[in-house]
N, CA, C and O atoms as a GROMACS GRO file, in nm:
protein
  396
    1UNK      N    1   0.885   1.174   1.563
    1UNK     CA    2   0.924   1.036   1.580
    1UNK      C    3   0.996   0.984   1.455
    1UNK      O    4   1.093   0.909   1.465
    2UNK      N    5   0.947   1.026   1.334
    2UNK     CA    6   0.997   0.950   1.196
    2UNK      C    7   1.149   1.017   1.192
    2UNK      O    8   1.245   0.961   1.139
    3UNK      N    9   1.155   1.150   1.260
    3UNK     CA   10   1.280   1.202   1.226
    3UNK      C   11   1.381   1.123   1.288
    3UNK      O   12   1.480   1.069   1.240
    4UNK      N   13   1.312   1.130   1.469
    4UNK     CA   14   1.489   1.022   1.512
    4UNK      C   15   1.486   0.905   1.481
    4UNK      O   16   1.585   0.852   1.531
    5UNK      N   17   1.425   0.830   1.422
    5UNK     CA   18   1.440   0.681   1.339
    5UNK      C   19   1.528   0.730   1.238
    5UNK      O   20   1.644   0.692   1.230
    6UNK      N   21   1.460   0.842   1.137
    6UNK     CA   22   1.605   0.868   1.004
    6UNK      C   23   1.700   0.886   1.073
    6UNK      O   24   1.789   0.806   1.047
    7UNK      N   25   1.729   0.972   1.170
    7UNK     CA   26   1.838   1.070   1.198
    7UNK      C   27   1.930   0.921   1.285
    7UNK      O   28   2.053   0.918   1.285
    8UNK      N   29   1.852   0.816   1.349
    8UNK     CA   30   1.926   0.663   1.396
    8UNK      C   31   1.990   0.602   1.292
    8UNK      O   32   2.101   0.549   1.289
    9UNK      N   33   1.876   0.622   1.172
    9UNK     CA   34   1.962   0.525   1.055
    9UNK      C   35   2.120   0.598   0.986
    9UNK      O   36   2.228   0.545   0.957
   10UNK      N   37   2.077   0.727   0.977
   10UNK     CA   38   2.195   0.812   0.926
   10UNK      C   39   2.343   0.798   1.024
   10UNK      O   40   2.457   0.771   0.986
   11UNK      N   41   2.297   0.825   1.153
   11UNK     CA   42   2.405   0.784   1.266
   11UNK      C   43   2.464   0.602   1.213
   11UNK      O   44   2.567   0.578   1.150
   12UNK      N   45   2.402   0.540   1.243
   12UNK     CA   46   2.424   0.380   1.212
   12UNK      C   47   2.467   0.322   1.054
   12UNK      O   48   2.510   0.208   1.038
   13UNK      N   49   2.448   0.418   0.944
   13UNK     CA   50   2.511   0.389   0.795
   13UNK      C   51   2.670   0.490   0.846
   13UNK      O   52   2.775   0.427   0.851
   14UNK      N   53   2.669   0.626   0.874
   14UNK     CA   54   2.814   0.683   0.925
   14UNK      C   55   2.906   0.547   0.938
   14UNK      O   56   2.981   0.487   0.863
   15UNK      N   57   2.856   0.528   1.082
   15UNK     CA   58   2.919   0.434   1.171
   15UNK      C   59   2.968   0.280   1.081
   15UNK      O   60   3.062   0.204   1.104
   16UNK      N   61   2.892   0.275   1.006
   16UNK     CA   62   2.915   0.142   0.941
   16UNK      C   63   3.018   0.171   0.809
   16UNK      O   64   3.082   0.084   0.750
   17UNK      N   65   3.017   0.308   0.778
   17UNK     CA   66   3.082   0.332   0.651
   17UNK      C   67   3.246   0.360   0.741
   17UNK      O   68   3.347   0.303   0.698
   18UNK      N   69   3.252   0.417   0.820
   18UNK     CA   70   3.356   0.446   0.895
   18UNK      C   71   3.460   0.293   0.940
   18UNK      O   72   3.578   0.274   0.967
   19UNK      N   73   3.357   0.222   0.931
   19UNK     CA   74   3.439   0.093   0.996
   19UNK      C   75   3.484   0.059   0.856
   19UNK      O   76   3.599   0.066   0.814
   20UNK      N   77   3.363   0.016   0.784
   20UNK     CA   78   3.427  -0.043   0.641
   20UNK      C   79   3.557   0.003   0.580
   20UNK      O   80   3.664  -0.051   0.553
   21UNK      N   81   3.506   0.121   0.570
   21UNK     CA   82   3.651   0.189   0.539
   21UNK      C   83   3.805   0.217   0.601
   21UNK      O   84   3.910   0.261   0.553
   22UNK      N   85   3.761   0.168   0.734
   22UNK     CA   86   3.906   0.121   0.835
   22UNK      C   87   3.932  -0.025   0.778
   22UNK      O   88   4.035  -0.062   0.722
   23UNK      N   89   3.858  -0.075   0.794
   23UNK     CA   90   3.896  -0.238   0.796
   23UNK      C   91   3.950  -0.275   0.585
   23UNK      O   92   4.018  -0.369   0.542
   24UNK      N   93   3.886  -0.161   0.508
   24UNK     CA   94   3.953  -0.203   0.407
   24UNK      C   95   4.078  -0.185   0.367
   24UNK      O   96   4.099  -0.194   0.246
   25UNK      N   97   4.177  -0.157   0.445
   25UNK     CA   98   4.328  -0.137   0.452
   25UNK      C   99   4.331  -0.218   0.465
   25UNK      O  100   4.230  -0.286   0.483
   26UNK      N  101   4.463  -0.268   0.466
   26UNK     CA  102   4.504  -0.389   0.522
   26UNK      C  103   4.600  -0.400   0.626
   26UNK      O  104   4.611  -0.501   0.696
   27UNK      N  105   4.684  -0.274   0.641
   27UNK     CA  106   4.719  -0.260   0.770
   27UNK      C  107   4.615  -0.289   0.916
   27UNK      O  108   4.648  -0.341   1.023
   28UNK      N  109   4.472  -0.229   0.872
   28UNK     CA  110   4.388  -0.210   1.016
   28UNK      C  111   4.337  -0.354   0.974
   28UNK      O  112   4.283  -0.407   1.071
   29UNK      N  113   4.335  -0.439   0.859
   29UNK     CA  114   4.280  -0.550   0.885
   29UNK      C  115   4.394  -0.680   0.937
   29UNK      O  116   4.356  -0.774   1.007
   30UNK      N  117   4.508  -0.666   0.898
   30UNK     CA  118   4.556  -0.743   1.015
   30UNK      C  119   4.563  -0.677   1.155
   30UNK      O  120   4.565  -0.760   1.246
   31UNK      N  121   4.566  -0.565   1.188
   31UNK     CA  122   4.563  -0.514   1.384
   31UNK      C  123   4.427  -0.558   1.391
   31UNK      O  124   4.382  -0.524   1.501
   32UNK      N  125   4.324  -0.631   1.309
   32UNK     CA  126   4.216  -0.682   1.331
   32UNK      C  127   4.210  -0.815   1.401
   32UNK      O  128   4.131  -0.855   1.487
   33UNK      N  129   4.326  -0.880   1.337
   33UNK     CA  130   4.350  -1.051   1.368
   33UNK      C  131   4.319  -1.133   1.199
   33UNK      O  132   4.277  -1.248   1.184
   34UNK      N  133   4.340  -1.074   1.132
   34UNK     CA  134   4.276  -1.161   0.965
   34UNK      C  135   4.431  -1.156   0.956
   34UNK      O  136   4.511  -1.100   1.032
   35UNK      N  137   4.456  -1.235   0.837
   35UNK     CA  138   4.571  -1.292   0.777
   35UNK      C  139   4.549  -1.241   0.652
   35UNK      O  140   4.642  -1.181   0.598
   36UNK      N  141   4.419  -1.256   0.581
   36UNK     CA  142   4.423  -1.249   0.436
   36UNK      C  143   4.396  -1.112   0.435
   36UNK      O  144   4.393  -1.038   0.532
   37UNK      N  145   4.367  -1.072   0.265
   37UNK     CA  146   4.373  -0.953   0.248
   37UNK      C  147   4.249  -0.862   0.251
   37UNK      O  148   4.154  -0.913   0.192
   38UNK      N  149   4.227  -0.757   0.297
   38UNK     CA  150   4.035  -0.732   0.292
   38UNK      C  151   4.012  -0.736   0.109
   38UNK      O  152   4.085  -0.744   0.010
   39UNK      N  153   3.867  -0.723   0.137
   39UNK     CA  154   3.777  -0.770  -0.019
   39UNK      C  155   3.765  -0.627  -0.097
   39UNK      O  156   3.693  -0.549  -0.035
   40UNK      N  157   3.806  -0.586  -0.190
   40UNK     CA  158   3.776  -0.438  -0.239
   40UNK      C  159   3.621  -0.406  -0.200
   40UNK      O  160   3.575  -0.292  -0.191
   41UNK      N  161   3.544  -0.534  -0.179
   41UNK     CA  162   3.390  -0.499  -0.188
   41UNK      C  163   3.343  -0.396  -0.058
   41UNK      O  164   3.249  -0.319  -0.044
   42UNK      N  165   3.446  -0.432   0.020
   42UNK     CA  166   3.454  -0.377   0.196
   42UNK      C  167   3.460  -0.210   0.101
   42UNK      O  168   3.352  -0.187   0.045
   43UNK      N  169   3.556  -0.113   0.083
   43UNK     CA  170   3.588  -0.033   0.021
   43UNK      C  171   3.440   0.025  -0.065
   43UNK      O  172   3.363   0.120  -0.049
   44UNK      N  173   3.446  -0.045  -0.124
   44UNK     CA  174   3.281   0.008  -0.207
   44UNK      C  175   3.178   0.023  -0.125
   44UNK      O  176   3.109   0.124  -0.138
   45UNK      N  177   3.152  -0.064  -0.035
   45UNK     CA  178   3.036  -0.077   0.008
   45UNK      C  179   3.088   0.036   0.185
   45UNK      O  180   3.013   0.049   0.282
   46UNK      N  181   3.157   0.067   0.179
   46UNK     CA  182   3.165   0.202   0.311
   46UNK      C  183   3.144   0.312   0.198
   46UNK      O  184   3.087   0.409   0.249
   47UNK      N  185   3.167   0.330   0.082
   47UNK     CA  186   3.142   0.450   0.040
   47UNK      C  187   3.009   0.458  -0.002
   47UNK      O  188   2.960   0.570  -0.020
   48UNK      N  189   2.928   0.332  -0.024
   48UNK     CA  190   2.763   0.359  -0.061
   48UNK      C  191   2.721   0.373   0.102
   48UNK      O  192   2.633   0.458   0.116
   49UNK      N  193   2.755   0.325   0.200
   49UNK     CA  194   2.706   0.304   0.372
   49UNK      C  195   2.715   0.501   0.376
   49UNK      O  196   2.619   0.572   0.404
   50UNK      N  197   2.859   0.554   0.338
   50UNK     CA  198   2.839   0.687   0.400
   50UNK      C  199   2.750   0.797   0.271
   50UNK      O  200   2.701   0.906   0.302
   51UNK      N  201   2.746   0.743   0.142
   51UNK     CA  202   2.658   0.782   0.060
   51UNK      C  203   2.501   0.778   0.108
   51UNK      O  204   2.427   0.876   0.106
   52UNK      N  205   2.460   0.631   0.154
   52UNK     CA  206   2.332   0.624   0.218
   52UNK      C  207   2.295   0.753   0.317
   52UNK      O  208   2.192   0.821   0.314
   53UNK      N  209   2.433   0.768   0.422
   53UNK     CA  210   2.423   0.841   0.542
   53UNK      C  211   2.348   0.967   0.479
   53UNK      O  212   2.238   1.008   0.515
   54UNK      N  213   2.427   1.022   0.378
   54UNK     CA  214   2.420   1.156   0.334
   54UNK      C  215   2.244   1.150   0.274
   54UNK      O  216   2.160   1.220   0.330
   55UNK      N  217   2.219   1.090   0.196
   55UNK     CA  218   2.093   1.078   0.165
   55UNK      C  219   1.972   1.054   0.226
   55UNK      O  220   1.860   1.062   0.175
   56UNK      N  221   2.007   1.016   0.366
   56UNK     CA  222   1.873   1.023   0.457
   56UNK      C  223   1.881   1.162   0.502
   56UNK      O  224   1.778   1.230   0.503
   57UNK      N  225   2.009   1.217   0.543
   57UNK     CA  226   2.024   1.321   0.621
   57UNK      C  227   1.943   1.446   0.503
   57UNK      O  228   1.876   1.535   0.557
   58UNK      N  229   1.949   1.446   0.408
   58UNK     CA  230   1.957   1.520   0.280
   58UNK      C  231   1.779   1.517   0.248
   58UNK      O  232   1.729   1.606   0.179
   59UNK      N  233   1.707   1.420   0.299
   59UNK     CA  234   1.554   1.389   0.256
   59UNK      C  235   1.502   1.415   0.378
   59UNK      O  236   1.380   1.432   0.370
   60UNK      N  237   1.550   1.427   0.500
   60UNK     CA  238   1.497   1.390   0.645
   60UNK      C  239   1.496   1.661   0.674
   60UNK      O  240   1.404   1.743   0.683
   61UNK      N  241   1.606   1.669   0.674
   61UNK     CA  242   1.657   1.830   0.728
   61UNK      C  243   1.699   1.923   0.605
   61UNK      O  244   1.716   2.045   0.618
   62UNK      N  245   1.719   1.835   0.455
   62UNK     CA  246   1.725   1.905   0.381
   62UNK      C  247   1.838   1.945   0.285
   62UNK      O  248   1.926   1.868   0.324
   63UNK      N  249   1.891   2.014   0.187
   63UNK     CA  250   2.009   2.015   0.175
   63UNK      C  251   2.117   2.110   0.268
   63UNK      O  252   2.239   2.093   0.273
   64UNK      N  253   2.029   2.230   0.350
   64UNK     CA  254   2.049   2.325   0.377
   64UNK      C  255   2.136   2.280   0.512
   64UNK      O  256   2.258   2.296   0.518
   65UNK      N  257   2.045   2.213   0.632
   65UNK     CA  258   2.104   2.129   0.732
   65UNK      C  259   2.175   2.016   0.731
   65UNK      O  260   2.217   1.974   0.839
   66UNK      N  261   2.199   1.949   0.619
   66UNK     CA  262   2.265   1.821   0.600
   66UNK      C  263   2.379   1.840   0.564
   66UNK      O  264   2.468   1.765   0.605
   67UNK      N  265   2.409   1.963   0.465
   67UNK     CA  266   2.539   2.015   0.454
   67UNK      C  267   2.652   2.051   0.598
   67UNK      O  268   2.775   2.051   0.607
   68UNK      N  269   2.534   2.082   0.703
   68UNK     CA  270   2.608   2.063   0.830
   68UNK      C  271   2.634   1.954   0.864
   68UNK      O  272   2.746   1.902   0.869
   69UNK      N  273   2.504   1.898   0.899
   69UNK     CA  274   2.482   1.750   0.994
   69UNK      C  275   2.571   1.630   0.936
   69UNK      O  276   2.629   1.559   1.018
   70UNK      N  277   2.582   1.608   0.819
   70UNK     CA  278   2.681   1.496   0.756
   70UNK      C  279   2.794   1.513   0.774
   70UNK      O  280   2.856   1.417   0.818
   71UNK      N  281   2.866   1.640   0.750
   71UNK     CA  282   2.990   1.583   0.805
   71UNK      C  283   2.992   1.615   0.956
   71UNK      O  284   3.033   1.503   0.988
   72UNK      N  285   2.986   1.646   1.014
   72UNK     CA  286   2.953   1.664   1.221
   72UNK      C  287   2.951   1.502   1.198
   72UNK      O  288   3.054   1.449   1.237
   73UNK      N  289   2.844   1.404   1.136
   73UNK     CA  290   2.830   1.264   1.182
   73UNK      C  291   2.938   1.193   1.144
   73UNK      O  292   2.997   1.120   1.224
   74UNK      N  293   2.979   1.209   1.003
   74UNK     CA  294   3.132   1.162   0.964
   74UNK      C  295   3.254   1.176   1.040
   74UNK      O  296   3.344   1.093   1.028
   75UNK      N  297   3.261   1.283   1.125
   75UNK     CA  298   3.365   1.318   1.149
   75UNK      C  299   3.338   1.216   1.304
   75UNK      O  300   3.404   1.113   1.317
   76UNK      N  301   3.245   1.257   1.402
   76UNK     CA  302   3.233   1.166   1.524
   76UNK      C  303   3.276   1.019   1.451
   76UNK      O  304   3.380   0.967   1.489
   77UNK      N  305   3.227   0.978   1.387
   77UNK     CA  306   3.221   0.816   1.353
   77UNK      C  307   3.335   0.813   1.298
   77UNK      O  308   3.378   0.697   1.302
   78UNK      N  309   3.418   0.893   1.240
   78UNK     CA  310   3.589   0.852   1.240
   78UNK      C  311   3.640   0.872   1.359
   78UNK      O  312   3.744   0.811   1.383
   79UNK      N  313   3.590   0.951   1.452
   79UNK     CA  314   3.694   0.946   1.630
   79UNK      C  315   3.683   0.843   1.661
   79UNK      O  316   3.777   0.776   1.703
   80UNK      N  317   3.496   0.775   1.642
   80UNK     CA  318   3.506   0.683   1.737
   80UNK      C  319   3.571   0.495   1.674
   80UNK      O  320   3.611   0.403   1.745
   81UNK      N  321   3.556   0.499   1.527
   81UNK     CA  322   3.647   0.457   1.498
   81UNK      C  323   3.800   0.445   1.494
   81UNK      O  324   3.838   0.330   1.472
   82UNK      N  325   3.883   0.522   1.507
   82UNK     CA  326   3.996   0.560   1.560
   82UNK      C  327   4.019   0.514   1.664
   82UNK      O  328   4.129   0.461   1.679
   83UNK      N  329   3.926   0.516   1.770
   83UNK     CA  330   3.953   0.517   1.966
   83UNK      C  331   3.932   0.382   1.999
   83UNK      O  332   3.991   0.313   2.082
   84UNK      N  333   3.818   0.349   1.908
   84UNK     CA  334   3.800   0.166   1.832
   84UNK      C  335   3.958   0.117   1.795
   84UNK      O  336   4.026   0.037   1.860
   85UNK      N  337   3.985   0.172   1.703
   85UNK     CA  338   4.096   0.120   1.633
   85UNK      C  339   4.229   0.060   1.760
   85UNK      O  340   4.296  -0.042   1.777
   86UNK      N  341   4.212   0.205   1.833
   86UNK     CA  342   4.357   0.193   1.909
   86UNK      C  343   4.303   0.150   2.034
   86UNK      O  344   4.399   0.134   2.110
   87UNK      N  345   4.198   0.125   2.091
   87UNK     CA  346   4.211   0.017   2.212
   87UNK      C  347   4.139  -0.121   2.189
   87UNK      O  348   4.168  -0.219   2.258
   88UNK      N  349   4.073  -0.124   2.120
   88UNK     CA  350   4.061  -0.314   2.083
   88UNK      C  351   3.996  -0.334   1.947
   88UNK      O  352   3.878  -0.366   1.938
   89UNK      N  353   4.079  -0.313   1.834
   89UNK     CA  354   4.077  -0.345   1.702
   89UNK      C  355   3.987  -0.499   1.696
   89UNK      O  356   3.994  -0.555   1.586
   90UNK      N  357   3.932  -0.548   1.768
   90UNK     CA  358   3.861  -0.718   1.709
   90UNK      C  359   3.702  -0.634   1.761
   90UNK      O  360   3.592  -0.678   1.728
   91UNK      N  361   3.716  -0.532   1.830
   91UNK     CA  362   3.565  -0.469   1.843
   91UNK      C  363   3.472  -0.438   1.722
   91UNK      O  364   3.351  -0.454   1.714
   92UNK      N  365   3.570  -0.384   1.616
   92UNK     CA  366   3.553  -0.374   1.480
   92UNK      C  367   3.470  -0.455   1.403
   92UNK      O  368   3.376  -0.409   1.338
   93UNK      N  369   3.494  -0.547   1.407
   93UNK     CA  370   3.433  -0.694   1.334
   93UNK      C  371   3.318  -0.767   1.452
   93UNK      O  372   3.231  -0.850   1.427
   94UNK      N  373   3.341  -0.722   1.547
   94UNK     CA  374   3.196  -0.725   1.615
   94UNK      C  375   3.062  -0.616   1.613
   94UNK      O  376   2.940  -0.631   1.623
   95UNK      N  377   3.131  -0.525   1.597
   95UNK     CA  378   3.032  -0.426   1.589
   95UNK      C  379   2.981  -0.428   1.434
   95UNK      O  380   2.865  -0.387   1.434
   96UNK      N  381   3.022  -0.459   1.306
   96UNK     CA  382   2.976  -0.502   1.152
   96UNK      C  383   2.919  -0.608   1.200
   96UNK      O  384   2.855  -0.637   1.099
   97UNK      N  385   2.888  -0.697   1.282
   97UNK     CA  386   2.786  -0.810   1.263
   97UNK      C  387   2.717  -0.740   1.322
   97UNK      O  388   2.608  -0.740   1.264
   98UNK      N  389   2.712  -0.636   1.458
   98UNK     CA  390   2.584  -0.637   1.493
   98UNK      C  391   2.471  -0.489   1.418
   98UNK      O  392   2.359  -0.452   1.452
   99UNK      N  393   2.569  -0.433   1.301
   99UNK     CA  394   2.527  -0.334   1.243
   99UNK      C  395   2.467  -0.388   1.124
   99UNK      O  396   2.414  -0.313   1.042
   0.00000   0.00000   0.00000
C-alpha cells in the first residue's frame, strides 16, 4: 500500500515538473492565453518537482529500479504534456491548480 501512494506521488511531482517546465517558455506560455512573461521561479521549481520525482522513486525501489522507473515516468509526462500542449494548451494551468 505505502508503495502505490510513493509510486502516486512520484507519477504526480513528473507530471507537475513536466508542465512547469512547458509553461516556463514563453512561447507555450502565451499558446497558454498569458500576455506577460512566465516567472523564472516556474523553471526552478519544475526542476526541484522532477528532482522530488527522482527521490521518492530512489527511497521507495531503490537506486537500481529508479534508474529505470524515472525516466519511463519523465518521458510519459513529457508525451502527455506535449498532447496537452497541442490540443488545449489552457488545460495546462488547470491541471497546476489541481496538482
Amino acid at each position: 500500500m505505502f508503495e502505490a501512494i510513493a509510486l502516486s506521488f512520484a507519477i504526480i511531482f513528473a507530471h507537475y515538473a513536466c508542465f512547469l517546465l512547458a509553461l516556463s517558455q514563453a512561447k507555450n506560455w502565451r499558446r497558454v492565453g498569458k500576455t506577460i512573461t512566465p516567472a523564472a521561479s516556474a523553471r526552478f521549481s519544475g526542476w526541484i518537482s522532477a528532482g522530488l520525482s527522482l527521490l521518492v522513486c530512489i527511497l521507495i525501489y531503490g537506486g537500481s529500479f529508479a534508474t529505470l522507473l524515472w525516466p519511463l515516468l519523465m518521458g510519459l509526462s513529457g508525451l502527455i504534456t506535449a498532447l496537452v500542449l497541442t490540443y488545449n494548451p489552457a488545460w495546462l494551468l488547470r491541471a497546476l491548480f489541481w496538482l
